[in-house]
C-alpha positions as YAML, in Angstrom:
chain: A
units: angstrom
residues:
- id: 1
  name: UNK
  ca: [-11.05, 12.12, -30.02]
- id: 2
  name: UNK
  ca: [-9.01, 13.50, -27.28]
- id: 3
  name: UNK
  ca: [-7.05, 11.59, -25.38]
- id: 4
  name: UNK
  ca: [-5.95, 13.00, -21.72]
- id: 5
  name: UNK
  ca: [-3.52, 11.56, -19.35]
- id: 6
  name: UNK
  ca: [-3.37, 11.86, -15.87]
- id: 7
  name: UNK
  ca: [-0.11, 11.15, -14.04]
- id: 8
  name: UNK
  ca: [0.78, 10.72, -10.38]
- id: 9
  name: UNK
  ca: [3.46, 8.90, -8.44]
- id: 10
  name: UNK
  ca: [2.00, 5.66, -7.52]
- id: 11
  name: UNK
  ca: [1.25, 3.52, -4.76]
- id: 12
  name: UNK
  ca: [1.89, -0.09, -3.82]
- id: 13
  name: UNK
  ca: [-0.90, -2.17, -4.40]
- id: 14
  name: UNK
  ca: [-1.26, -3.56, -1.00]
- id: 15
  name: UNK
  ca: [-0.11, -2.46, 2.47]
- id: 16
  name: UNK
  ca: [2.24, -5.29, 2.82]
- id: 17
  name: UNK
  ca: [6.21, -6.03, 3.07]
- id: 18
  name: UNK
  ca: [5.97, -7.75, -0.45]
- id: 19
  name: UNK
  ca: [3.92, -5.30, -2.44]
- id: 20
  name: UNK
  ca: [5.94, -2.58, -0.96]
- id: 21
  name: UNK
  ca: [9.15, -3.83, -1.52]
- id: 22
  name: UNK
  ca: [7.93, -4.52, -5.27]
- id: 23
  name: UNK
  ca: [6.63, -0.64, -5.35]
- id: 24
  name: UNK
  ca: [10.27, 0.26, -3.79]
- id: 25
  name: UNK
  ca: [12.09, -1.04, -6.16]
- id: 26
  name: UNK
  ca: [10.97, 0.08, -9.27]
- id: 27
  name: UNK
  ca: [10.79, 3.35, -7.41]
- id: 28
  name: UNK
  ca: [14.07, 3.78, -6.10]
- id: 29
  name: UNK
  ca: [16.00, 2.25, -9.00]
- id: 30
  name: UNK
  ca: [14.69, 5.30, -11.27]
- id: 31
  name: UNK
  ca: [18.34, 7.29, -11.76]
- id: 32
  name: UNK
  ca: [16.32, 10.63, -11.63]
- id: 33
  name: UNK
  ca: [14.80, 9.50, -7.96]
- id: 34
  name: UNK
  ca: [18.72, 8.16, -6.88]
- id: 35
  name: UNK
  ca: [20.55, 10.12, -8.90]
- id: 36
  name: UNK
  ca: [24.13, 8.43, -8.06]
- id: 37
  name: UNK
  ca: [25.98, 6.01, -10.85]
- id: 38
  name: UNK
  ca: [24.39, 2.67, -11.32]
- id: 39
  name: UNK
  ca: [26.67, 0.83, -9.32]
- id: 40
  name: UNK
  ca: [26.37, 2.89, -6.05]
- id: 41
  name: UNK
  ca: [22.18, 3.14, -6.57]
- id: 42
  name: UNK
  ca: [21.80, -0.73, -6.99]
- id: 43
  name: UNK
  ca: [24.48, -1.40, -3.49]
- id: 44
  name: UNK
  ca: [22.00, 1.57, -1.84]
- id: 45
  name: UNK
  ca: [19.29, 0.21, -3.09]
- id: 46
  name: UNK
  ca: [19.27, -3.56, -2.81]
- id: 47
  name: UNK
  ca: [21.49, -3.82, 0.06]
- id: 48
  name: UNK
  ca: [20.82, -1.19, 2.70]
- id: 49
  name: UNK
  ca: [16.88, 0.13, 1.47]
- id: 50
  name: UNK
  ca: [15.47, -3.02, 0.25]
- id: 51
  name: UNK
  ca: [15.89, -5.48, 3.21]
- id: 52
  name: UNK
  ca: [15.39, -3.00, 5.68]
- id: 53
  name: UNK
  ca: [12.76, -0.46, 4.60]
- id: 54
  name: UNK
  ca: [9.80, -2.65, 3.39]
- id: 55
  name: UNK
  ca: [8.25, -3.91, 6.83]
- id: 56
  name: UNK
  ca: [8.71, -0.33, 8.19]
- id: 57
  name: UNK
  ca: [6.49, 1.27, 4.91]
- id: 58
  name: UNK
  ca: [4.26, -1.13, 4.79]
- id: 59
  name: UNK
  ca: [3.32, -1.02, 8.33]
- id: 60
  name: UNK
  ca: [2.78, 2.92, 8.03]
- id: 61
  name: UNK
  ca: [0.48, 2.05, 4.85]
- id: 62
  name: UNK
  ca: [-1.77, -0.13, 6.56]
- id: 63
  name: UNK
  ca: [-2.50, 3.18, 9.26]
- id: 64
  name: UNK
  ca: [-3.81, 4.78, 6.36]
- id: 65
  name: UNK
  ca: [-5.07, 1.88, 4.45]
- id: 66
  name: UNK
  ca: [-8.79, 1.71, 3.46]
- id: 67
  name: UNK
  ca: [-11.78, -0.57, 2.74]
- id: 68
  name: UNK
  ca: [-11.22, 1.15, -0.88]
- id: 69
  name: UNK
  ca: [-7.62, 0.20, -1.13]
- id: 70
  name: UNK
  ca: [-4.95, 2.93, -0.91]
- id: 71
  name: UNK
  ca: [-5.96, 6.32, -0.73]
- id: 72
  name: UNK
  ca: [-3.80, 8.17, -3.60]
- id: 73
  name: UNK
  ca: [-5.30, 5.41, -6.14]
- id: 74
  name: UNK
  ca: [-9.38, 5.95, -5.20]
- id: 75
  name: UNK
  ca: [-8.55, 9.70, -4.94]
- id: 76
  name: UNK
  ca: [-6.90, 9.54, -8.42]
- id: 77
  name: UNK
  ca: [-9.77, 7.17, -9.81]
- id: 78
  name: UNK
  ca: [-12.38, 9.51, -8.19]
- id: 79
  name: UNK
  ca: [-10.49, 13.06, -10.09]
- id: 80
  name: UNK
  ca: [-10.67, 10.71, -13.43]
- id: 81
  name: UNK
  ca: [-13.94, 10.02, -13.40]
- id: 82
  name: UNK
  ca: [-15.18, 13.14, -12.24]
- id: 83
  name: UNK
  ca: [-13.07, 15.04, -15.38]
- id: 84
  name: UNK
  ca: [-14.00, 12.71, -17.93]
- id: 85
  name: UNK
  ca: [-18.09, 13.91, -17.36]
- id: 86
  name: UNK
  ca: [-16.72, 17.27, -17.04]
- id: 87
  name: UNK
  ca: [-14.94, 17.12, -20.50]
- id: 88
  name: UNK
  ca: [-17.61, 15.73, -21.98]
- id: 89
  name: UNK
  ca: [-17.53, 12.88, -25.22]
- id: 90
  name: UNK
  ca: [-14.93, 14.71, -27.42]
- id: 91
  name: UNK
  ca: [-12.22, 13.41, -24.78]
- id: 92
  name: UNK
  ca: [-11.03, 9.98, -23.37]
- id: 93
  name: UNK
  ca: [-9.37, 10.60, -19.58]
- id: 94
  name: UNK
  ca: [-7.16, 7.57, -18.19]
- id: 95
  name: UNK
  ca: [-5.18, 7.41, -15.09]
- id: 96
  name: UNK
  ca: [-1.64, 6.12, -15.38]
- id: 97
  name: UNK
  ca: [1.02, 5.86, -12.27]
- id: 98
  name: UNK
  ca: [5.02, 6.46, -12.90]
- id: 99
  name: UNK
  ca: [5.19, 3.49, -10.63]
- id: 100
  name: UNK
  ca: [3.04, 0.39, -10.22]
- id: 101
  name: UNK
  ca: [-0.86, 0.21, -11.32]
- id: 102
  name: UNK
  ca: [-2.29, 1.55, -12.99]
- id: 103
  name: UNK
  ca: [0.70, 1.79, -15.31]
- id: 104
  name: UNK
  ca: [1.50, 5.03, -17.92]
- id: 105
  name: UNK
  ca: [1.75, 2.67, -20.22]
- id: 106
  name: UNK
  ca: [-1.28, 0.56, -19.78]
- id: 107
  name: UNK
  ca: [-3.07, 4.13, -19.53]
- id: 108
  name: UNK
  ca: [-1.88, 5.21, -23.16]
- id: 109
  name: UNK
  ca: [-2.66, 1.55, -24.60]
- id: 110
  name: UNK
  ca: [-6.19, 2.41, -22.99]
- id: 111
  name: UNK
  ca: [-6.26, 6.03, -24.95]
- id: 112
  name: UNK
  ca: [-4.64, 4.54, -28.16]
- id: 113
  name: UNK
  ca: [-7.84, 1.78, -27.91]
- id: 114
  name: UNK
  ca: [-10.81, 4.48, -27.65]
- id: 115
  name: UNK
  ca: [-9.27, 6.21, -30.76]
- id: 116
  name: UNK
  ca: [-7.05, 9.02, -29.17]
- id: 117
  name: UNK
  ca: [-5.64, 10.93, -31.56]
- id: 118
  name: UNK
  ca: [-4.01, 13.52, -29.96]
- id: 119
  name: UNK
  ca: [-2.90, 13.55, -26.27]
- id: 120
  name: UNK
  ca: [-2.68, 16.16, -23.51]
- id: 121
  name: UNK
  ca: [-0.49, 14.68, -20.72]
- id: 122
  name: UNK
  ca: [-0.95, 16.38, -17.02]
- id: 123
  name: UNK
  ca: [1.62, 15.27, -14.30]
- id: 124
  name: UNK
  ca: [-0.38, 16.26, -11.36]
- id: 125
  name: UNK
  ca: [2.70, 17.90, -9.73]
- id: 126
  name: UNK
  ca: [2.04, 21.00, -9.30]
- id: 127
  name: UNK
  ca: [6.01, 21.96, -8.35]
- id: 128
  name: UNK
  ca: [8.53, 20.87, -11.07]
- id: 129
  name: UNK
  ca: [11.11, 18.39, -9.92]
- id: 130
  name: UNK
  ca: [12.99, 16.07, -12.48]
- id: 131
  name: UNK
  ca: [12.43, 12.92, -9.77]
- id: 132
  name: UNK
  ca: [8.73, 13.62, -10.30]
- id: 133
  name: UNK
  ca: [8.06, 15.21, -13.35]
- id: 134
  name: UNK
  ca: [10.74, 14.74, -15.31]
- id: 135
  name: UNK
  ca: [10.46, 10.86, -14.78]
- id: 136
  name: UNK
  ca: [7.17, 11.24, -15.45]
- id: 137
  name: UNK
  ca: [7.39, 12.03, -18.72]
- id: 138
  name: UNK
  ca: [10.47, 10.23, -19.56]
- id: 139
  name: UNK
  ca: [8.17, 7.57, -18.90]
- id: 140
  name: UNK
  ca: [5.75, 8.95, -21.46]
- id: 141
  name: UNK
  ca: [8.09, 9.37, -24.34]
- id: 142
  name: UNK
  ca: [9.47, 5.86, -23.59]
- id: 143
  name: UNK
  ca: [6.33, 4.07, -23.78]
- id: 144
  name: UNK
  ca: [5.05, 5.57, -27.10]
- id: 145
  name: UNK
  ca: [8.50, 5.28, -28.89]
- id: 146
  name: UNK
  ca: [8.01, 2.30, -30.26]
- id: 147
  name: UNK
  ca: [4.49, 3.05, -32.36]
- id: 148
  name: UNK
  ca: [5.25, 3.30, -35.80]
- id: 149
  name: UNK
  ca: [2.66, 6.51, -35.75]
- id: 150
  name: UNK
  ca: [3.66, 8.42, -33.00]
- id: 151
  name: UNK
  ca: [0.62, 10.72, -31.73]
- id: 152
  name: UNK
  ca: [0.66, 14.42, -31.12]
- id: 153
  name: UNK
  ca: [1.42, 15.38, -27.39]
- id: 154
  name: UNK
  ca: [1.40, 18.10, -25.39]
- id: 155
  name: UNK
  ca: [2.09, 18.52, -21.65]
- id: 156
  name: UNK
  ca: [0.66, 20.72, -18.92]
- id: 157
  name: UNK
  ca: [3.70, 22.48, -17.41]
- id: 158
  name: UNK
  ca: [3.91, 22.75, -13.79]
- id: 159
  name: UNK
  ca: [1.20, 24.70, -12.61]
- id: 160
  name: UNK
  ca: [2.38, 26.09, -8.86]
- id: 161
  name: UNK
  ca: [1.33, 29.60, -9.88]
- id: 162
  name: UNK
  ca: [-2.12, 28.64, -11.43]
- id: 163
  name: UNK
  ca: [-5.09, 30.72, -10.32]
- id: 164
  name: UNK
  ca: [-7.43, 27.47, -10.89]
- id: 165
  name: UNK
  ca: [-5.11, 25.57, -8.94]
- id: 166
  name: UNK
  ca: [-4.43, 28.17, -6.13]
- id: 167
  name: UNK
  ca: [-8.38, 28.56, -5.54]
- id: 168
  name: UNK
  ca: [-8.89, 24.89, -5.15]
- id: 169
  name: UNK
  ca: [-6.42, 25.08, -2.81]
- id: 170
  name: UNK
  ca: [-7.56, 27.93, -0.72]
- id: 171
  name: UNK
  ca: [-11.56, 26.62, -1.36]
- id: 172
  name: UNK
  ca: [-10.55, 23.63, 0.74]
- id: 173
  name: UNK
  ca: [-8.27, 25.36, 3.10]
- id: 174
  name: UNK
  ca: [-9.90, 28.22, 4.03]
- id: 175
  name: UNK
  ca: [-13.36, 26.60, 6.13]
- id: 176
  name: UNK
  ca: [-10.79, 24.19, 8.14]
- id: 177
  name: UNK
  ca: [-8.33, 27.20, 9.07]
- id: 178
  name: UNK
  ca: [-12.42, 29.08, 9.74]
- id: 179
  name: UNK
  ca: [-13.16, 26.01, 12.08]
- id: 180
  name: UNK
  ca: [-9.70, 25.71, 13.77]
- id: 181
  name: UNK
  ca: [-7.93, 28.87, 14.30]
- id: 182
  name: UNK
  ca: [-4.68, 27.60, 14.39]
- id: 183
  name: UNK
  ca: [-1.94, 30.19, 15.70]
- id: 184
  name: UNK
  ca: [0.50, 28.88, 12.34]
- id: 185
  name: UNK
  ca: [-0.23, 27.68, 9.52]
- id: 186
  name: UNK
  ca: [3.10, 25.40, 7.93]
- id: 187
  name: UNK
  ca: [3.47, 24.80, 4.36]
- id: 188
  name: UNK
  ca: [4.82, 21.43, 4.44]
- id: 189
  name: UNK
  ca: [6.57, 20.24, 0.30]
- id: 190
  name: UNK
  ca: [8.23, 17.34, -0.22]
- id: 191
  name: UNK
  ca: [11.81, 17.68, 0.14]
- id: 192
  name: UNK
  ca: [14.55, 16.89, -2.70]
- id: 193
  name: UNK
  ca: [18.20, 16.40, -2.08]
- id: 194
  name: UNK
  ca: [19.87, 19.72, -2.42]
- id: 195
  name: UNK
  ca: [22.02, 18.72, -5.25]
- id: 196
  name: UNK
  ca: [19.16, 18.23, -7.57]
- id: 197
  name: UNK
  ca: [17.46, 21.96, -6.74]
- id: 198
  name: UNK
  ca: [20.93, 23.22, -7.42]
- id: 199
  name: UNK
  ca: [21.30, 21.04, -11.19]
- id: 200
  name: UNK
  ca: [17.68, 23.40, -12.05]
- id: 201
  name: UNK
  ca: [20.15, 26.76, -12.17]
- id: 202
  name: UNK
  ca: [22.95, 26.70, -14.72]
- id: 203
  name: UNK
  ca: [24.27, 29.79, -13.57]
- id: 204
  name: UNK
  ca: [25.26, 27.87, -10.55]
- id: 205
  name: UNK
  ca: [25.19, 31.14, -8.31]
- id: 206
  name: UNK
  ca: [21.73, 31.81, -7.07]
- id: 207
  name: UNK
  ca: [19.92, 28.40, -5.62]
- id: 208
  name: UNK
  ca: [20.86, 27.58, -2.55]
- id: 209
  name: UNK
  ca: [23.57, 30.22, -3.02]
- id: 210
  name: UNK
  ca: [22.14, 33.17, -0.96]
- id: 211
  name: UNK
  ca: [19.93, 33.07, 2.03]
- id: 212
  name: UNK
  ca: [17.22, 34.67, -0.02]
- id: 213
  name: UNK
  ca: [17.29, 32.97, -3.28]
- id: 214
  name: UNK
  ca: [13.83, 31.82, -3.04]
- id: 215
  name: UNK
  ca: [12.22, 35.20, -2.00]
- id: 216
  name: UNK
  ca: [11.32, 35.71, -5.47]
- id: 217
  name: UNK
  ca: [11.51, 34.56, -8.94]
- id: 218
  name: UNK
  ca: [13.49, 35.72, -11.41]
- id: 219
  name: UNK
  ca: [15.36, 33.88, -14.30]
- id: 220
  name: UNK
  ca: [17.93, 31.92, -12.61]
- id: 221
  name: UNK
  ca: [15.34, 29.91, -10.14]
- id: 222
  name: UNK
  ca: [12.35, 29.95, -12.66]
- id: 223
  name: UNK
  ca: [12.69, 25.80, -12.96]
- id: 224
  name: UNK
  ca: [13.69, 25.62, -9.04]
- id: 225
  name: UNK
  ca: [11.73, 23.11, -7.13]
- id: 226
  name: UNK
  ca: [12.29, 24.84, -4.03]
- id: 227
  name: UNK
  ca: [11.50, 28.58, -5.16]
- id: 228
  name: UNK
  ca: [8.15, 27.33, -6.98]
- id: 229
  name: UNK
  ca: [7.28, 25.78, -3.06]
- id: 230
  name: UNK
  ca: [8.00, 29.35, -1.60]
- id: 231
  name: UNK
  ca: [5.90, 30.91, -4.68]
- id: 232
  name: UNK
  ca: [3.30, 28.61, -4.25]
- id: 233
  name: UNK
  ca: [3.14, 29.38, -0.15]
- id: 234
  name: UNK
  ca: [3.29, 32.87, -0.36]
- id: 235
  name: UNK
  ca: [0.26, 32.93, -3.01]
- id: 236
  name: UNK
  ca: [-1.53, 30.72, -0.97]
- id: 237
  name: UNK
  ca: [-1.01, 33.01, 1.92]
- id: 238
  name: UNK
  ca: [-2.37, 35.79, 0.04]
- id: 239
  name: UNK
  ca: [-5.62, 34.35, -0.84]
- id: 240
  name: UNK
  ca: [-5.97, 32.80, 2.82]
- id: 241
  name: UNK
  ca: [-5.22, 36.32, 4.15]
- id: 242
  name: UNK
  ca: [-2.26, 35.04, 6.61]
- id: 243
  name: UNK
  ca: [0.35, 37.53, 8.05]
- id: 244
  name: UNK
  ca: [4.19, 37.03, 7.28]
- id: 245
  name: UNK
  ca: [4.69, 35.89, 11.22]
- id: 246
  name: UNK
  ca: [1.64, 33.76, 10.61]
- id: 247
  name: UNK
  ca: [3.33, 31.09, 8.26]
- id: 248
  name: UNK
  ca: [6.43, 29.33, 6.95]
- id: 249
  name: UNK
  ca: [7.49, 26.73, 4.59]
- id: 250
  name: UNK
  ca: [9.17, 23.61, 5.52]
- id: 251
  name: UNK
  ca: [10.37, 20.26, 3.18]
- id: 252
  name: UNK
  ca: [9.79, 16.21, 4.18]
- id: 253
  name: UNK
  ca: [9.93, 12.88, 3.49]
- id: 254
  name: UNK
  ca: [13.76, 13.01, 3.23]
- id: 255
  name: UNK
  ca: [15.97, 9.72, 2.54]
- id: 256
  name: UNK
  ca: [19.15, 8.80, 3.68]
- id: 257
  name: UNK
  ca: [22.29, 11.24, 4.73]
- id: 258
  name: UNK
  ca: [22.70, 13.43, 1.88]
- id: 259
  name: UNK
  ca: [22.08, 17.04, 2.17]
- id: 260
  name: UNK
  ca: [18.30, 17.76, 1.56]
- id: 261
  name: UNK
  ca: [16.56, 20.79, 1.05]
- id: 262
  name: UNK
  ca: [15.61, 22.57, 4.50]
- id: 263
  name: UNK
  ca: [13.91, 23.84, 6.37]
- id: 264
  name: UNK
  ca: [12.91, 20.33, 7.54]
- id: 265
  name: UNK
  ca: [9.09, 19.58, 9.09]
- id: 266
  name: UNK
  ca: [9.74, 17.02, 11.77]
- id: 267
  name: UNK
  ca: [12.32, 19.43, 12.89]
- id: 268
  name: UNK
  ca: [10.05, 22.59, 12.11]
- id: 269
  name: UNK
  ca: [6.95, 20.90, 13.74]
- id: 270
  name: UNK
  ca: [8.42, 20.62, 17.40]
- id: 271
  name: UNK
  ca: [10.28, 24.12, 16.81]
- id: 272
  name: UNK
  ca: [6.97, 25.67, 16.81]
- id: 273
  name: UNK
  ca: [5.69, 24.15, 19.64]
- id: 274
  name: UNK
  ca: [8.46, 25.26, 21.88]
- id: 275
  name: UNK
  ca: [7.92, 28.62, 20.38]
- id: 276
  name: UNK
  ca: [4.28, 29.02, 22.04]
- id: 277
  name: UNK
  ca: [2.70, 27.85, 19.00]
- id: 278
  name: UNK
  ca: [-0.47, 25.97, 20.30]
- id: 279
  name: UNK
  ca: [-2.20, 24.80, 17.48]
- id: 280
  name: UNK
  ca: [-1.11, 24.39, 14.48]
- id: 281
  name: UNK
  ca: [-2.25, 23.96, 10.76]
- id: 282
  name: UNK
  ca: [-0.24, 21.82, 8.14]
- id: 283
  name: UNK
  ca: [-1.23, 22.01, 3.88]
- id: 284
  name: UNK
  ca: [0.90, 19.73, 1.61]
- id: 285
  name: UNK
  ca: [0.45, 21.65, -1.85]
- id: 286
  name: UNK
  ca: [3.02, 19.59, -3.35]
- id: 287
  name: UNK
  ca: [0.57, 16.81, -3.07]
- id: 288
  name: UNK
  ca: [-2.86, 17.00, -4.72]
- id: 289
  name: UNK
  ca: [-4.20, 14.04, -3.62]
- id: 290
  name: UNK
  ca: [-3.89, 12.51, 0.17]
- id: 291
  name: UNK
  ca: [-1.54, 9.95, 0.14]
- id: 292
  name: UNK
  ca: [1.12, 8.29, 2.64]
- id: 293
  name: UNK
  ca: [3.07, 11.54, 3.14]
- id: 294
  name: UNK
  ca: [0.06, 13.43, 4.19]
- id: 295
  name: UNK
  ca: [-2.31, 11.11, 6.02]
- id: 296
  name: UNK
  ca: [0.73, 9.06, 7.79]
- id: 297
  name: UNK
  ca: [3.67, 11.30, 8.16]
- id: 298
  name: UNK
  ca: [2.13, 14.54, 8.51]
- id: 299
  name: UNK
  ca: [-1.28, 13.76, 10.10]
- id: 300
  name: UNK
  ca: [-0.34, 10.67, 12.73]
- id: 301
  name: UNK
  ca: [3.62, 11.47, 12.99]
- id: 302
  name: UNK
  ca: [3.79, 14.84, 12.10]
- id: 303
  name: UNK
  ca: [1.04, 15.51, 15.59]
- id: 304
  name: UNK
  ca: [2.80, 12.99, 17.36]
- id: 305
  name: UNK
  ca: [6.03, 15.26, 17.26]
- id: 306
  name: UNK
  ca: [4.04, 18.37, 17.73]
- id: 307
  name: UNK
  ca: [1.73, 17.36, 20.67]
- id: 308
  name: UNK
  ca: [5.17, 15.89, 22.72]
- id: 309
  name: UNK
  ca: [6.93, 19.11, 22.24]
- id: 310
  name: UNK
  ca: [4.14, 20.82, 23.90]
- id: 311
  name: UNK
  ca: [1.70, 21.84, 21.47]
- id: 312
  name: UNK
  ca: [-2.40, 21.11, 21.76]
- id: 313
  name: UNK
  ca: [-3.37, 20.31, 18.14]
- id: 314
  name: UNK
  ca: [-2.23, 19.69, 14.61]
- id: 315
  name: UNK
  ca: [-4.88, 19.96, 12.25]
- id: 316
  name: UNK
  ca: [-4.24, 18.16, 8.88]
- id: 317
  name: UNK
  ca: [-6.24, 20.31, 6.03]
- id: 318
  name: UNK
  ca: [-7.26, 17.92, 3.23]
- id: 319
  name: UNK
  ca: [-5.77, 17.74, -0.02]
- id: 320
  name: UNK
  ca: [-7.68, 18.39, -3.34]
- id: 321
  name: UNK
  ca: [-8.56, 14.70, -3.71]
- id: 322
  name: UNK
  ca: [-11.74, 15.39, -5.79]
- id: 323
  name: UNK
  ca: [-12.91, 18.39, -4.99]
- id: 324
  name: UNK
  ca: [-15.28, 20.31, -7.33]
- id: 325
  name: UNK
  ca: [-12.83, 23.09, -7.60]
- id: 326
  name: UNK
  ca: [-10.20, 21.18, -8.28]
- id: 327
  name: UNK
  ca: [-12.29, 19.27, -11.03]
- id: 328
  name: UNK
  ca: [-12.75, 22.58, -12.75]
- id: 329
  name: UNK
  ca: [-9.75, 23.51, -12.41]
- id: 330
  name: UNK
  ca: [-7.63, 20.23, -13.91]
- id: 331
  name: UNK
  ca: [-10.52, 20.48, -17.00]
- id: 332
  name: UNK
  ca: [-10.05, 24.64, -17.70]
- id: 333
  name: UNK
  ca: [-5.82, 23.84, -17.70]
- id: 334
  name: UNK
  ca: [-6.43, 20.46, -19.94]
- id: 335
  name: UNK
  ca: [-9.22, 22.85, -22.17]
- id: 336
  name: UNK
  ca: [-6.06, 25.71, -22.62]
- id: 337
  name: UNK
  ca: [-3.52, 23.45, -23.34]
- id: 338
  name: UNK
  ca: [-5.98, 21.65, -26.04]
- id: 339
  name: UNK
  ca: [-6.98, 25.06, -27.50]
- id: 340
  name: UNK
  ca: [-3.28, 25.96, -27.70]
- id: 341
  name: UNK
  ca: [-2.30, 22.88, -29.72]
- id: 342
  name: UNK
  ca: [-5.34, 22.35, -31.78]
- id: 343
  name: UNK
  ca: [-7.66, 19.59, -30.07]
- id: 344
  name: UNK
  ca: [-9.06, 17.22, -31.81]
- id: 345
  name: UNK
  ca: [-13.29, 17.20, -32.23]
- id: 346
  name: UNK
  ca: [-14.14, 14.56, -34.74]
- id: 347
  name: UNK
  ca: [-14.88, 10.79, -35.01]
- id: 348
  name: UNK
  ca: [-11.24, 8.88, -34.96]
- id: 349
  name: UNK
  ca: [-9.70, 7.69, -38.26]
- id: 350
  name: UNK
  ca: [-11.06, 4.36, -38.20]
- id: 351
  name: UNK
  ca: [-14.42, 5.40, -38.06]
- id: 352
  name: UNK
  ca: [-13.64, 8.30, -40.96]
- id: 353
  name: UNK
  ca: [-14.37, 6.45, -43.82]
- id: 354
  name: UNK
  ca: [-16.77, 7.96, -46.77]
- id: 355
  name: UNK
  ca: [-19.47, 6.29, -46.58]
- id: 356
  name: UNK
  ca: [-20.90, 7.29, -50.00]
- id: 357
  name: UNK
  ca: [-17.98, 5.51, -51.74]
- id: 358
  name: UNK
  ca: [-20.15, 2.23, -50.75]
- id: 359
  name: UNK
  ca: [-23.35, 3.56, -51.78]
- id: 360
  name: UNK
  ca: [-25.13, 1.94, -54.43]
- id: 361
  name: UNK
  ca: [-25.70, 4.85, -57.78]
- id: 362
  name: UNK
  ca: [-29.64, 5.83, -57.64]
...
């Protein structure tokens, strides 16, 4: 059998100061999230973040909060279920989250239990960032180190240029932008303190080096958080059919004082409202499920910002979530990636056994 692993960030379990403070921590004490020494994370950390930033989360949780609990975990559950039927019997899907539940590693003890033999892991960020990503996995690697047999794995690599995941994109985005006609449509990522984009090019002289050093890709920016984003916007664009003066990129969610990547939305957002814009239309396509930073801090802040500038309407377009195209997409990547290392399509060892050797002779 199978076994395929489905990774997102995570979510507290409840919209409250508690939960989120327990969701924080483990977050923000990850040294590829806060990448300072250990001493200066835990006085950041426990000092300044902890008692402060809690009650102020978990109050923007609970705008977005549902009868169905938080909306990244049903969306997630929702993808799983709807790509285990699409794989079919041969595979075994589980859902794991780098932080809180459901845990990576209660998700592989889940695959490891129906028989996995081999594992495809998919980190469903589509842009590569080693806060997201690369703790992801980390977190992978660290839970099956231990096994005396470790299994076979393979990971899907960042897939910001994927057709699959590009039409899913533009199959969900296109009828709203139809519908609303907005006068700009902003590509909204989340943001990443500028130090870490620059740690993706060794060369040390092209990101964030030039003014145009995400314009294209080429070698040196190939593993750039922030040039995949552009790459990822400007294919969009294509396939939506929008005009260079008809859409831009912009970065949020920042934390703290550091430098962060720009341009920034909630200064982008009233920007283009004192520019004329009048309506405007916002995608997320480093997210592909709705979640706090696209419900709360796009869709309620985000048009807060926008409508007191002077604009007349923000229009939120929906993540993937569950969509059918993005169904079919996450199973044709997971089916490549399988074909590519040899899936496995047979009964799991325990159940291998030759069952003549017990036969009685005629």
């Amino acid at each position: 059998m199978n076994g395929l692993l489905l990774i997102n960030l995570g979510t507290p379990d409840a919209p409250t100061p508690r939960a989120v403070r327990r969701y924080l921590r483990e977050f923000l004490t990850d040294p590829r999230v806060i990448d300072l020494d250990p001493v200066a994370r835990a006085l950041l950390v426990y000092l300044i973040i902890l008692p402060l930033r809690p009650r102020k989360s978990a109050a923007a949780y609970a705008k977005i909060w549902t009868d169905r609990g938080s909306p990244l975990l049903f969306h997630g559950q929702e993808l799983t279920k709807a790509v285990q039927t699409k794989l079919g019997d041969a595979w075994r899907v589980e859902l794991g989250m780098r932080y809180g539940s459901p845990s990576i590693a209660g998700a592989l003890g889940k695959l490891r239990a129906a028989g996995a033999e081999r594992l495809v892991v998919l980190p469903l960020y589509p842009q590569y960032a080693s806060s997201s990503t690369g703790s992801s996995l980390e977190a992978v690697y660290r839970a099956l180190a231990p096994l005396e047999v470790v299994p076979a794995v393979s990971v899907v690599e960042p897939f910001w240029d994927e057709p699959a995941f590009l039409d899913a994109f533009t199959a969900v985005a296109a009828p709203v932008l139809a519908d609303t006609r907005p006068g700009h449509v902003l590509f909204s990522f989340h943001g990443l303190p500028a130090r870490q984009v620059r740690r993706a090019d060794p060369s040390g002289a092209w990101c964030l080096a030039r003014q145009d050093c995400c314009d294209r890709m080429i070698p040196a920016n190939r593993d750039c958080y922030r040039a995949q984003c552009f790459a990822t916007a400007r294919r969009l664009a294509e396939r939506l059919a929008l005009d260079e003066s008809g859409f831009s990129v912009s970065f949020q969610s920042r934390l703290g004082r550091t430098p962060w990547i720009e341009p920034h939305t909630d200064a982008v957002l009233p920007a283009l409202a004192r520019r004329g814009v009048h309506r405007v239309a916002v995608m997320c396509p480093a997210f592909v499920a709705d979640c706090l930073e696209t419900l709360e801090e796009i869709g309620l802040r985000g048009r807060d910002q926008f409508l007191a500038a002077g604009g007349e309407s923000l229009t939120l377009i929906p993540s993937l979530n569950a969509s059918p195209a993005w169904i079919d997409a996450v199973a044709a990547l997971v089916r490549r990636q399988a074909d590519r290392y040899g899936a496995v399509d047979r009964e799991p060892r325990d159940s291998m056994v030759d069952k003549s050797a017990s036969a009685k002779p005629a």
